[in-house]
N, C-alpha and C positions, 0 to 999 in steps of 0.2 A: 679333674684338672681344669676343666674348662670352666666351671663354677669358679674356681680359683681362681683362676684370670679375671674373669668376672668381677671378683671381690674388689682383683687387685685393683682393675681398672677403675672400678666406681670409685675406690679410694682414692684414686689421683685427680681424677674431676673434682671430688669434694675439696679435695687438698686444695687442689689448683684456685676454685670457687674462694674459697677461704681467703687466701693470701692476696688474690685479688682485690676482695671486700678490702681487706686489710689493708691497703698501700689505697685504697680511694680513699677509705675513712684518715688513713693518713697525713696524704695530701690534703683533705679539706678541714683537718682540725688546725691548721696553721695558717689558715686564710682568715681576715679581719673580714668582720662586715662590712657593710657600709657604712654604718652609724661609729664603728670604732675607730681610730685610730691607727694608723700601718705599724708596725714594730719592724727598724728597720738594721739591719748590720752593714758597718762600714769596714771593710777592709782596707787593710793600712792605711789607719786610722792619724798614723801621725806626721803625716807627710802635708805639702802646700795647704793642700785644700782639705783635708781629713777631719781636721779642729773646729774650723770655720765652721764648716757645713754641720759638723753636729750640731755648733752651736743655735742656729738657725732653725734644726732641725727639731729640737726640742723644747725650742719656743714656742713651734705652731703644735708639735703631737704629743708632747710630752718628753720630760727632762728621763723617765724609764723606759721608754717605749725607742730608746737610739741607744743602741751598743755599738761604742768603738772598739775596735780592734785593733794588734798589730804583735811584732814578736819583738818590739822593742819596749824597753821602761820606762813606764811613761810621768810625769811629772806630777809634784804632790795639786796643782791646779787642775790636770787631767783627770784626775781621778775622783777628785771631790767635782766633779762636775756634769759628772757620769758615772753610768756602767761603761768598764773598759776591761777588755780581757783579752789575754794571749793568742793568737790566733795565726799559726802557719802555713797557708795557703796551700803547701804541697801536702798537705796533710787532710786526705779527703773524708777520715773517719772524725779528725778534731772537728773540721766545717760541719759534716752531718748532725752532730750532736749539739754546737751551738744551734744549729737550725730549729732542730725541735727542742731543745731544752727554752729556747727563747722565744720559741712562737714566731719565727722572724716570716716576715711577708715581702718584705723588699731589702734586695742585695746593691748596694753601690760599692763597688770593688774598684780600689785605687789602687793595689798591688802591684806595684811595676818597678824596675827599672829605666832610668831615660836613657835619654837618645844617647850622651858623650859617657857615661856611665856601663851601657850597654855593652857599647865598640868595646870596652878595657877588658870585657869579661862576657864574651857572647854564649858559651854554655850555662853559667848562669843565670844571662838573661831568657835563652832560651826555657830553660826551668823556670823561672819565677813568671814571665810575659806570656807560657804559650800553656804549660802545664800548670798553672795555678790559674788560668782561664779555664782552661777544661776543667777544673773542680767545681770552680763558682758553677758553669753554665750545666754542667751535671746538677750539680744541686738544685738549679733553677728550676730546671726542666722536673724533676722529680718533683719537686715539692710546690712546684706553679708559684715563682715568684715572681714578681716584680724585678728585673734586672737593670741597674745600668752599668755599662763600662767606659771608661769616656777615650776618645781617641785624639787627635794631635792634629796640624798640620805637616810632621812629620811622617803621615802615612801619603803624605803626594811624595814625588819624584822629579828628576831634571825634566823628562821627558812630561809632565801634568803642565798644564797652560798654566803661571805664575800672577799673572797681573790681567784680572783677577782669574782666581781659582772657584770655581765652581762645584756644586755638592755634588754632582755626578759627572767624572771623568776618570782619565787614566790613572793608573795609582801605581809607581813602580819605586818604590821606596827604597836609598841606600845605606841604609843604619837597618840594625837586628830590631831596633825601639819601633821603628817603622813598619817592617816587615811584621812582627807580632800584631801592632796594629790593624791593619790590614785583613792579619787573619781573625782578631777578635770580630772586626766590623762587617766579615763574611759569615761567621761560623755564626754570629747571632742572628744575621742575616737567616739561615740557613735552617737555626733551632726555630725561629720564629712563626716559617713558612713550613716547616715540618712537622711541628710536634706545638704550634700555635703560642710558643714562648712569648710571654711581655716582654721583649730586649728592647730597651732604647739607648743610645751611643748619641753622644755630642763631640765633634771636631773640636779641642777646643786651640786657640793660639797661643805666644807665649803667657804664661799668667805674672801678675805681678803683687807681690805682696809684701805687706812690714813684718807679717808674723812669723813669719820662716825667713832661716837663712840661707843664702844662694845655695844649689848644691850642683852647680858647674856646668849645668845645662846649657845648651846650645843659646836661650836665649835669655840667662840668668844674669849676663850683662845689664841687663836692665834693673836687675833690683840691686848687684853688685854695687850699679854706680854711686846709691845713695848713701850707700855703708861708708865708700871711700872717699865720695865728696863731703861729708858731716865727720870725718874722723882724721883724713889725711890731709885732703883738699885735691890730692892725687888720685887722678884713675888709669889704670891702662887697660882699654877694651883690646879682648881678642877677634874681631869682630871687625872688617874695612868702615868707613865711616858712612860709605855711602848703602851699607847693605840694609834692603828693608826689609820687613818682616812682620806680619800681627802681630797683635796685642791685646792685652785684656788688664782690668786692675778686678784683682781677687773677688771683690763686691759685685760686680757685675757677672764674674764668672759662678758662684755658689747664687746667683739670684735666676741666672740662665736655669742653671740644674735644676734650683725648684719647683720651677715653674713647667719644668719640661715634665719630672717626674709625677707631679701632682694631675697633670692632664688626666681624660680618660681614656682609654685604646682607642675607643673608635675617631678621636680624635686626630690622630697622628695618619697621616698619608704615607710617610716612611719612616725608618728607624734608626736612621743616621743624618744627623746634620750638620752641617759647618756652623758656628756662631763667631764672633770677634766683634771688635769696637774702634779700634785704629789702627793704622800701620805707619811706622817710625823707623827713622831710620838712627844707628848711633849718633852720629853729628846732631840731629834732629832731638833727641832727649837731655845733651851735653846742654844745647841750647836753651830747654827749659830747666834744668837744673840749676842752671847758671844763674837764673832770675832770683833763686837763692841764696848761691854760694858763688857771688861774681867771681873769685880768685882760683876756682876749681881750672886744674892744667890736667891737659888730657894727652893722651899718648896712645896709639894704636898697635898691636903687636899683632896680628891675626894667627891663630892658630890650625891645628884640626878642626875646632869648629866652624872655621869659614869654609871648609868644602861641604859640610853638612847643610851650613846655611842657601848655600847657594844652591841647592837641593832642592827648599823647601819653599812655598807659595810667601810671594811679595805682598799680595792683598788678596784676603779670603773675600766672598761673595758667601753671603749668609743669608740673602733674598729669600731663600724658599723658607728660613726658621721666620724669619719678618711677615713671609703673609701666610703662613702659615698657622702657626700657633702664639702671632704676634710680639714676637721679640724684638727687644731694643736697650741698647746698651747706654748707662747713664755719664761714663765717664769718658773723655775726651785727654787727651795726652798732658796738657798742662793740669785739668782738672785732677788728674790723677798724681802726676809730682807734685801738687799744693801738699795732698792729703799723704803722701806717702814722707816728705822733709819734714812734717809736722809729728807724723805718728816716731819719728824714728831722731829729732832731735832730742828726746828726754834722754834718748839712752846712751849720747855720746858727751850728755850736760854743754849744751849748745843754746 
């Protein structure tokens, strides 16, 4: 009997030993070298910034080496543009298998729900914002990738200093989109320091862009107004006129990201940082639109999303990504409506 135990027990060592080998070799057959190229997976892949940044992405690494993702159908342009494939985020065996079937080495996960989005449907959001983080950052940590998650200005609170807001302070956020945040920018925090994860997280502010259509966001006003100044001449913000808020134009936001993720580790001092380019207020963007579309009439109706707004940081402080890792934003609030009444008068025949 005792030889039996014996056996049994050498067997499990060996076992153990095995499986071990096995999940190292694992782990390190999906790691690029140096000299190659990262192979990289975008979830929700079709959303603001999804499109964009592939695009960018596989100019510098290659048009195979960036698989989008998303669980929606994606358009005959998407597809002839890329690899693009299904991918449901609470589904932590589908992720596993892109992972190694694709050799992936860096995760940028855009999967969320926003902030006005959120509120209508907070189990939901909870599922998709808090449990399909926990998939990505599981995966991560298994397979040592490269992560990023991006976070908001939505993740400060009334009680966070507003004008300006700073990269480390209080964070008591009143939206579900917020509170997720929060916990994505702890819990990588957390994977990071524990288990030596690549997590890197960018604040980022409202974003603005021609290539998406608004999707009701707290601070979608802004791309909103160009749709209705080129097509009606009417706009009604939900939003007071005097309320300010950051800002970004899409180019500068997908140029932030590359440059952060392209770094090397030993670079980065922290793992979360604020970025932005202006802060504007409604009134304030009416006014360069107008240098456009003089006859544009504006009308103010403030909704749920003014208590949201008033929530969140009036002017980000972004100092520490500037001397940091040298960042700097190229567009400036007029600069940005020239480029954005331009991209978006072909498609009203204006």
């Amino acid at each position: 009997m005792a030889l039996q135990r014996l056996q049994i027990q050498h067997c499990r060592v060996f076992s153990s030993l095995i499986n071990n080998q096995l999940h190292l070799r694992r782990n390190q057959s999906v790691l690029a070298t140096p000299d190659e190229n990262p192979r990289i997976l975008i979830t929700g892949g079709l959303g603001q910034l999804g499109t964009g940044l592939a695009k960018i992405l596989r100019e510098k690494y290659g048009k195979d080496n960036v698989i989008m993702s998303d669980i929606l159908k994606p358009s005959k342009e998407v597809v002839e543009a890329g690899p693009y494939i299904f991918a449901d985020i609470l589904d932590f065996k589908c992720l596993q298998e892109m992972v190694v079937t694709y050799r992936i080495d860096w995760l940028i996960h855009f999967s969320a729900l926003l902030s006005a989005v959120g509120e209508q449907n907070v189990p939901l959001a909870i599922r998709v914002n808090i449990e399909g983080l926990h998939n990505v950052m599981e995966l991560a940590k298994q397979y040592r990738l490269r992560i990023f998650v991006p976070s908001t200005i939505g993740a400060f609170g009334p009680e966070s200093p507003r004008n300006p807001t700073p990269n480390l302070t209080i964070q008591r956020p009143k939206t579900i989109y917020g509170v997720s945040k929060v916990h994505g920018e702890l819990l990588g925090e957390y994977y990071h320091h524990k288990f030596g994860l690549d997590f890197r997280c960018l604040r980022f502010p409202g974003v603005i862009s021609s290539d998406t259509n608004p999707g009701g966001g707290t601070t979608d006003y802004a791309v909103q107004i160009f749709h209705d100044a080129l097509k009606t001449r009417q706009f009604q913000c939900y939003l007071k006129p005097d309320t300010r808020l950051p800002m970004m134009y899409i180019t500068d936001a997908l140029r932030s990201l590359c440059e952060f993720m392209a770094l090397p580790p030993e670079a980065l001092k922290q793992r979360t940082y604020n970025v932005t380019a202006m802060s504007f207020t409604p009134e304030e963007i009416v006014r360069s639109v107008q240098r456009h579309v003089p006859d544009l009439k504006v009308t103010y109706a403030p909704d749920s999303r003014q208590q949201i707004a008033d929530s969140w940081p009036q002017v980000f402080d972004d100092s520490e990504a500037r001397a940091e890792w040298n960042w700097k934003p190229q567009y400036d609030i007029d600069g940005m409506v020239d480029i954005m009444v331009d991209a978006l008068r072909p498609k009203y025949q204006i």
